[in-house]
C-alpha positions as CSV (number, residue, x, y, z in Angstrom):
1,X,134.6,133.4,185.1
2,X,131.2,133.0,184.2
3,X,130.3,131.0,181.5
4,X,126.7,130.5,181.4
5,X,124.0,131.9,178.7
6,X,120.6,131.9,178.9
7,X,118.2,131.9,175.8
8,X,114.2,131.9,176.4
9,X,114.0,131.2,179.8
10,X,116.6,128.2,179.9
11,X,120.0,129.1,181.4
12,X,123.1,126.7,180.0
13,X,126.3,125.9,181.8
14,X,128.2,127.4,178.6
15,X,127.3,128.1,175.2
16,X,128.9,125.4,173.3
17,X,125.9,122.8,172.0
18,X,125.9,120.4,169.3
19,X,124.9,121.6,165.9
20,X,122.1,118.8,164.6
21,X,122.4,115.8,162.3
22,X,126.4,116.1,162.9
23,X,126.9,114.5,166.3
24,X,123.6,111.7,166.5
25,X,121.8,112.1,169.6
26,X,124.9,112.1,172.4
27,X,125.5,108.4,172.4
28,X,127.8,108.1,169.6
29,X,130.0,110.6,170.7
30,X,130.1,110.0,174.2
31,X,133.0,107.9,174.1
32,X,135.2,110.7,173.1
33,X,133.2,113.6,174.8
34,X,132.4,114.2,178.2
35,X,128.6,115.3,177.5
36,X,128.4,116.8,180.9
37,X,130.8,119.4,179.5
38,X,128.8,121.0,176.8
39,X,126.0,123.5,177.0
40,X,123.6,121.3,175.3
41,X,123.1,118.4,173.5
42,X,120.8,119.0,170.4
43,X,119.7,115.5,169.1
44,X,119.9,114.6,165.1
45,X,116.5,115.3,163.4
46,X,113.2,113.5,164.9
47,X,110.4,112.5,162.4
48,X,106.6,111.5,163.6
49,X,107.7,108.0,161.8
50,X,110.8,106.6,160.9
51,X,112.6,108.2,157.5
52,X,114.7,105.7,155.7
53,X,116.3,108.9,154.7
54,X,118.0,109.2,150.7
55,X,119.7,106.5,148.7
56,X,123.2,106.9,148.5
57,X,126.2,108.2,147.8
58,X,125.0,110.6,150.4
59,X,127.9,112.6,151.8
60,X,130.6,114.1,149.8
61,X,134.0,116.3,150.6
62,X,134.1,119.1,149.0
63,X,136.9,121.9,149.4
64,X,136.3,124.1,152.4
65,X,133.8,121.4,153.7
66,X,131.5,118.8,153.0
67,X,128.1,118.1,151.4
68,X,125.1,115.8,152.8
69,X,122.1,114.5,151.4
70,X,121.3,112.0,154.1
71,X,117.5,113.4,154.0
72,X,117.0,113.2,157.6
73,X,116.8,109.5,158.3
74,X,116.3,108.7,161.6
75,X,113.9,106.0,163.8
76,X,110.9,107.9,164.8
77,X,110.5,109.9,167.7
78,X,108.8,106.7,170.1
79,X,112.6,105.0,169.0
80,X,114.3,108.2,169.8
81,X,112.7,108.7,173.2
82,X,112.9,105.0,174.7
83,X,116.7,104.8,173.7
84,X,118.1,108.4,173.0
85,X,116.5,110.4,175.8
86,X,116.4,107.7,178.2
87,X,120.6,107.7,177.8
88,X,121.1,111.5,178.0
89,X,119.2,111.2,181.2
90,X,122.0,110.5,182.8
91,X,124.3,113.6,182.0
92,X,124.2,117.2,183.6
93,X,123.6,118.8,180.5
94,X,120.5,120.7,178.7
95,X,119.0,118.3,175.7
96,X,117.7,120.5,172.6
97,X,115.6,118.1,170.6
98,X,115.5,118.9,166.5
99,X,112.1,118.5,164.9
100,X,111.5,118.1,161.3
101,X,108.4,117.2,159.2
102,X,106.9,117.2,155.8
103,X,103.9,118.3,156.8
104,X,102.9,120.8,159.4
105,X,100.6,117.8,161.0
106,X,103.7,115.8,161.3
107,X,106.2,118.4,163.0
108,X,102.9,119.1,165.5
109,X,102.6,115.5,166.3
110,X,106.3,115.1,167.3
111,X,105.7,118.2,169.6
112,X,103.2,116.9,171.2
113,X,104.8,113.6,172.0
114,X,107.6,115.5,173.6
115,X,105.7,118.2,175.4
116,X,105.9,116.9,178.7
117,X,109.3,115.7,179.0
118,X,111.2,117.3,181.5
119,X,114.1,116.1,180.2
120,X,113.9,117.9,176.5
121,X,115.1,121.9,177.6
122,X,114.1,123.6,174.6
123,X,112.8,122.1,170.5
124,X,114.4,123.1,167.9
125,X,112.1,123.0,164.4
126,X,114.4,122.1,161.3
127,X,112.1,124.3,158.8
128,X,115.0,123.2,155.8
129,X,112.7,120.2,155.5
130,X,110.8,120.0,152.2
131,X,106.7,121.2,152.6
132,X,105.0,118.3,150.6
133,X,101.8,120.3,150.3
134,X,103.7,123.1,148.6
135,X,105.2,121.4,146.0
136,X,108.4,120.3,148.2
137,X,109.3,123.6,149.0
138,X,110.8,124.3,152.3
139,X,109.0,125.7,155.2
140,X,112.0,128.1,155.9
141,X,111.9,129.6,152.5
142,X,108.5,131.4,152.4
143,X,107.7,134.1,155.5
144,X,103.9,132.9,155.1
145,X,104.7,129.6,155.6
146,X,107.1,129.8,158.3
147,X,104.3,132.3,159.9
148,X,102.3,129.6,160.0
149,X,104.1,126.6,161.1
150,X,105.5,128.6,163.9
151,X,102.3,129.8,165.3
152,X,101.0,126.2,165.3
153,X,103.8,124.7,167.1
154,X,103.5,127.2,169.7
155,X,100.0,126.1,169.7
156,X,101.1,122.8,171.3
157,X,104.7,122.8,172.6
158,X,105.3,123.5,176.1
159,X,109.1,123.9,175.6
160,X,110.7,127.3,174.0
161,X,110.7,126.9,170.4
162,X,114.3,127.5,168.5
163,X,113.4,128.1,164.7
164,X,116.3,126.9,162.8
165,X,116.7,129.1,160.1
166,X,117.5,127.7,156.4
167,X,119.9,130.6,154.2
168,X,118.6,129.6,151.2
169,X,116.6,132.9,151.0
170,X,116.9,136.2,149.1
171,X,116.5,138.2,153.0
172,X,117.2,136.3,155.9
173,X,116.2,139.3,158.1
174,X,112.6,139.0,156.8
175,X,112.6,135.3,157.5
176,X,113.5,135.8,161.1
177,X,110.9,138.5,161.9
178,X,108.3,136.4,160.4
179,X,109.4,133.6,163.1
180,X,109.7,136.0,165.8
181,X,106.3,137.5,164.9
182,X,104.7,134.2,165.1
183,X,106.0,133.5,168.1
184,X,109.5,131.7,168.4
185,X,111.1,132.0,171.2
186,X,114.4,131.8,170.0
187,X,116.5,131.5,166.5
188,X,118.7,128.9,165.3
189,X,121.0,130.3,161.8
190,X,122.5,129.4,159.6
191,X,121.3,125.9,158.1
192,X,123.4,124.6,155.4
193,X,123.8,126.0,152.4
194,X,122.7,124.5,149.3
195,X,125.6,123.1,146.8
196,X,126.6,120.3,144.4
197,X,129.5,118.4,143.0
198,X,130.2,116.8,140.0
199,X,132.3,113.9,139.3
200,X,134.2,114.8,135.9
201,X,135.7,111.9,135.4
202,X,132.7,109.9,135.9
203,X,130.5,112.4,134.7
204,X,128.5,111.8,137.0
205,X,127.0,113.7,140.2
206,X,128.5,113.1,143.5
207,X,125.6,112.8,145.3
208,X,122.6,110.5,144.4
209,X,120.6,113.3,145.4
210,X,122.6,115.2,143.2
211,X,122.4,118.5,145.4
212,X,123.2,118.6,149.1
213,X,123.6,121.0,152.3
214,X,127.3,122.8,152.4
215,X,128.5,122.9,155.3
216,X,132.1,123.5,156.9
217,X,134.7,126.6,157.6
218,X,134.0,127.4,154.0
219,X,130.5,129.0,154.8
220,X,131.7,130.4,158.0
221,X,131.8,134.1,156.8
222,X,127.8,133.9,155.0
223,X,127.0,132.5,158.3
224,X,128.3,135.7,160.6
225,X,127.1,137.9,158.3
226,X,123.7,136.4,158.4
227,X,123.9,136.1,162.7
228,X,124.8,139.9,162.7
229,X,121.9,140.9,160.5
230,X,119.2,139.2,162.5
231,X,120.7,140.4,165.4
232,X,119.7,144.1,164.5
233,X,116.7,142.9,162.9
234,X,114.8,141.0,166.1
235,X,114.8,141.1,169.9
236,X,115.1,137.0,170.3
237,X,118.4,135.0,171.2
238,X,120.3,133.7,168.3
239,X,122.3,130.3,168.4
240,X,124.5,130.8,165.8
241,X,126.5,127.8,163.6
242,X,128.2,127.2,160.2
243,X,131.6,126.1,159.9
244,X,132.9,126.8,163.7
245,X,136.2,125.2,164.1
246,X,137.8,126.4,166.8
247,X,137.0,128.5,169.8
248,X,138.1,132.1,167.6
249,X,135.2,131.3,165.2
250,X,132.9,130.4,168.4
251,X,133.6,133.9,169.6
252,X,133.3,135.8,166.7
253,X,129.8,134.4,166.2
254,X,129.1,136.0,169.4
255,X,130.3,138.9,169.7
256,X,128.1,139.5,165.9
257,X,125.3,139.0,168.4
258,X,124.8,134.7,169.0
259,X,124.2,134.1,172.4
260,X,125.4,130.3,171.9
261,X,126.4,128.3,169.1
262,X,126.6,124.9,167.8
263,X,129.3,122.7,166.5
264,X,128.6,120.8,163.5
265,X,131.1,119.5,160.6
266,X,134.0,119.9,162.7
267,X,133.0,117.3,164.6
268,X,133.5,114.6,161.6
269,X,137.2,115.7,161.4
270,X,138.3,116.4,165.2
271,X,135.5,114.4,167.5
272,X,137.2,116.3,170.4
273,X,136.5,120.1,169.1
274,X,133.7,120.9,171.2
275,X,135.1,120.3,174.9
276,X,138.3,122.2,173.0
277,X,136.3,125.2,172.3
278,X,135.0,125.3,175.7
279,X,138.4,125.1,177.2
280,X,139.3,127.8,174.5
281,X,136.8,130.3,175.3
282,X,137.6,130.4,179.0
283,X,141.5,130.5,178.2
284,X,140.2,134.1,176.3
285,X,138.0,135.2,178.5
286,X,140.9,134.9,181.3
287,X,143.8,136.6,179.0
288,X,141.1,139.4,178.2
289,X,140.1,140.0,181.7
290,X,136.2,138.8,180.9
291,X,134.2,138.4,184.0
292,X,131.0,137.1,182.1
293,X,131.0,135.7,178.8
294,X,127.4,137.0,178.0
295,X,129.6,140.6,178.2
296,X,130.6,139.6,174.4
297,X,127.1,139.0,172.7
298,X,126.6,142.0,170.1
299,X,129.9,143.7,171.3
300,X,131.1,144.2,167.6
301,X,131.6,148.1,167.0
C-alpha cells in the first residue's frame, strides 16, 4: 500500500501531521510518539519576538471539546530555531513551521529568517491572528486583507506557503480563492471556531479572555463541510483538521477532498492518536483493497 501524499511540490510519507499549537514543536511529545512515524510535524505558532501570550485561565472544557485563549505565546523564532529545529533534525519526517504575526511586517520577518532552512518543508501562515493596524481584526477574515498578506509572503518565502484558513467568515469559499489568487500554494481549514463559556455559579467567564477558539469532535462536521466546499471552489491541496479523533474521521476529511490532515485536540486526551490513525488508515486501505491512498481524495459521490 501506498501511503504517501504530496501537496505543492513536497511529497510526505503519509498524511497524518500535527495540527498547530496542540502538540508544541515535536519535543514534548516525542516521548510517547515516534515522530518518524508521522507525515509532518507542524510546529506551535512562531512570532518575530517572543509573545507572553494571554493571562489566564486560558483553556477550558467545554462539551464536545475544549476552548483556548493561550494567544499564541511562544519564544521567538531565533529560540525556536536554535532548540526546536535543531531537535527535529534528527527525525525522518517533513517539519511544517506555523507563522503568525500582528502585523504583516512581522509575519514577513519570520519568513525570512526561515527561508533558507532546508530543514523547514513547507510554512504555514496562522491568518486567525489579530491585524493591529485594522483595529484587531484578523487577517483571515477580510479577502482584501488576506490578498494581501499572501502576496507579500510569497514575496519572500522560499518554501510553499499553506494558508491556514480561520471559519469565522460569512463564505469560506471566497476566503480561499482570495488566498489561492494571491498565490498560496496550498490551504490549511478549518481554524478553530470562535466560542465562550460562562461560569454560572461564579458568574463569571471561563476564560480571562473571555472568548476562545473551539475546537474538538464537536466541530468536526462544520469542518468537512467547509473542506468539501473549498475543494470545489479551488485547484490547491487542502490539509484538512477540526476535531479528528480517530482514523474514520481522518478519512472522511479526505475523501470530502483534504489531501492530508492534522491532528489537534485529540492529542490532549490520547497523546498516542496520531501513530493510531496511521496504523488505522492502512488497516482500511487493506480491508478495502486500496492500492494508493491518494485514490480517496475528493472520492465522495
Amino acid at each position: 500500500m501506498n501511503m504517501t501524499t504530496t501537496l505543492a511540490g513536497v511529497t510526505f510519507k503519509n498524511p497524518v501531521m500535527t495540527a498547530s499549537g496542540t502538540f508544541g514543536s515535536g519535543m514534548e511529545y516525542s516521548e510517547f510518539v515516534d515522530l518518524n512515524k508521522l507525515g509532518a510535524v507542524v510546529t506551535k505558532g512562531v512570532s518575530n519576538v517572543p509573545w507572553p501570550g494571554n493571562p489566564t485561565p486560558r483553556v477550558t472544557e467545554v462539551y464536545g471539546g475544549m476552548l483556548n485563549a493561550i494567544g499564541l505565546q511562544n519564544p521567538g523564532v531565533d529560540v525556536f530555531m536554535e532548540r526546536d529545529l535543531k531537535f527535529l533534525q534528527d527525525f525522518d519526517t517533513k517539519v511544517i513551521v506555523n507563522v503568525c504575526g500582528k502585523t504583516v511586517k512581522d509575519y514577513v520577518e519570520v519568513v525570512e529568517k526561515l527561508s533558507d532552512r532546508d530543514d523547514v518543508s513547507m510554512l504555514e501562515i496562522n491568518v486567525s491572528c489579530p491585524n493591529v493596524k485594522e483595529g484587531a481584526i484578523a487577517f483571515g477574515q477580510k479577502a482584501v486583507a488576506l490578498c494581501n498578506i499572501t502576496s507579500e509572503i510569497k514575496k519572500h518565502a522560499k518554501q510553499p506557503v499553506i494558508m491556514k484558513l480561520s471559519p469565522n467568515v460569512t463564505d469560506i469559499t471566497e476566503m480561499a480563492r482570495a488566498a489561492e489568487a494571491a498565490g498560496s500554494d496550498a490551504l490549511s481549514l478549518i481554524n478553530t471556531i470562535t466560542g465562550m463559556k460562562i461560569d454560572i455559579n461564579r458568574r463569571k467567564f471561563a476564560l480571562a479572555n473571555k472568548t476562545g477558539g473551539m475546537s474538538g469532535p464537536a466541530i468536526k462536521p462544520i469542518a468537512v463541510r467547509m473542506v468539501y466546499q473549498v475543494h470545489n471552489a479551488v485547484k490547491i491541496p487542502i490539509i484538512g483538521m477540526g476535531g479528528i479523533a480517530n482514523a474514520e474521521d481522518a478519512i472522511e476529511f479526505m475523501m470530502a477532498g483534504a489531501s492530508a490532515v492534522s491532528v489537534g485536540a485529540m492529542n490532549f486526551v490520547d497523546p498516542y492518536v496520531t501513530e493510531k490513525i496511521v496504523t488505522g488508515i492502512e488497516d482500511f486501505m487493506a480491508k478495502n483493497n486500496i492500492e494508493n491512498i491518494t485514490d480517496i481524495i475528493g472520492c465522495v459521490e
